[in-house]
Each structure stands twice: as structure tokens, then as C-alpha cells.
C-alpha positions in Angstrom: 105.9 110.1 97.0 106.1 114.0 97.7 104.0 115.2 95.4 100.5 115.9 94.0 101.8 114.5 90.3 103.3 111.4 92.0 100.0 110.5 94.1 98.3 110.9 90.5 100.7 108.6 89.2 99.9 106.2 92.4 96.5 106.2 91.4 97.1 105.3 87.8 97.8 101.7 89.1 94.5 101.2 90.0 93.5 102.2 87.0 92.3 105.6 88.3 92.8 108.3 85.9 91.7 112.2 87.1 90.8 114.7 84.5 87.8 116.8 85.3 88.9 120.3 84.0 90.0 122.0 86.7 92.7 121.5 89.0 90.9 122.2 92.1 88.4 119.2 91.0 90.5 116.7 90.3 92.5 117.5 93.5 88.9 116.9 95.3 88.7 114.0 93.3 92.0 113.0 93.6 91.1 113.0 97.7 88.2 111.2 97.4 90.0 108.1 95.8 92.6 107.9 98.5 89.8 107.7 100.4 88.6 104.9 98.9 91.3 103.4 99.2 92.5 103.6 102.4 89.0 102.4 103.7 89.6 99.4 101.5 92.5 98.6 103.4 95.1 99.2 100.1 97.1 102.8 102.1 98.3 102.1 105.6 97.5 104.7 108.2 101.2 106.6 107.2 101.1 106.9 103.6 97.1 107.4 104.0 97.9 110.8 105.9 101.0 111.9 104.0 98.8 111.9 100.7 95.9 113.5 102.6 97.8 116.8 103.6 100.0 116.9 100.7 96.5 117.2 98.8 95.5 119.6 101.4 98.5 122.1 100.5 97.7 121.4 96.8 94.0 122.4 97.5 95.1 125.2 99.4 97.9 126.6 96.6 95.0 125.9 94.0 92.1 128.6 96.1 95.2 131.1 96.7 96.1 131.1 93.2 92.3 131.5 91.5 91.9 134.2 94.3 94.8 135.9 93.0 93.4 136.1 89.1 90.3 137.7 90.2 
């Protein structure tokens, strides 16, 4: 899993579904249930931080590019 659609299709399997209308929320979101998760023992310590800092770069991509429109 290298990417931001694939940890949202991760999620899916535990019946977590993201749609808040924007992207920048649902990647918060998105965080906030690997979170979860990993503090209920489902991610190990690897995959925990892989999916953390790929959803760091997403986050970061997603305030560049609503920087750029204004």
C-alpha cells in the first residue's frame, strides 16, 4: 500500500468509509482512523508509520495545492 487511495481502500474493511467534502478533511480524518487503529492493536508499528507519512505528504500536497488557487 503506497498510496492515499489504497489506505482508503484499507479502511473500507473495517467498514470505514471517508467522505466529508473536502479532501484535506477526509485526509484528517482518514489520519485519525489509522489512529484508532493502530492504538487498537489492528497496524503494527511498520505499516502504522508508513500510512502516517504517506498521509502527511497527501496533507501537505492538498495545503500547496488550495494555496496555489488563491
Amino acid at each position: 500500500m503506497n498510496t492515499y487511495y489504497d489506505i482508503l481502500q484499507f479502511l473500507k474493511q473495517f467498514d470505514v468509509y471517508i467522505y466529508v467534502g473536502s479532501r484535506l478533511g477526509d485526509i484528517e480524518l482518514a489520519a485519525l482512523e489509522i489512529d484508532n487503529l493502530y492504538h487498537a492493536g489492528v497496524l503494527d508499528e511498520k505499516r502504522y508509520a508508513k500510512f502516517k507519512l504517506i498521509l502527511r505528504h497527501e496533507h501537505t500536497l492538498e495545503e500547496q495545492r488550495q494555496k496555489a488557487k488563491i
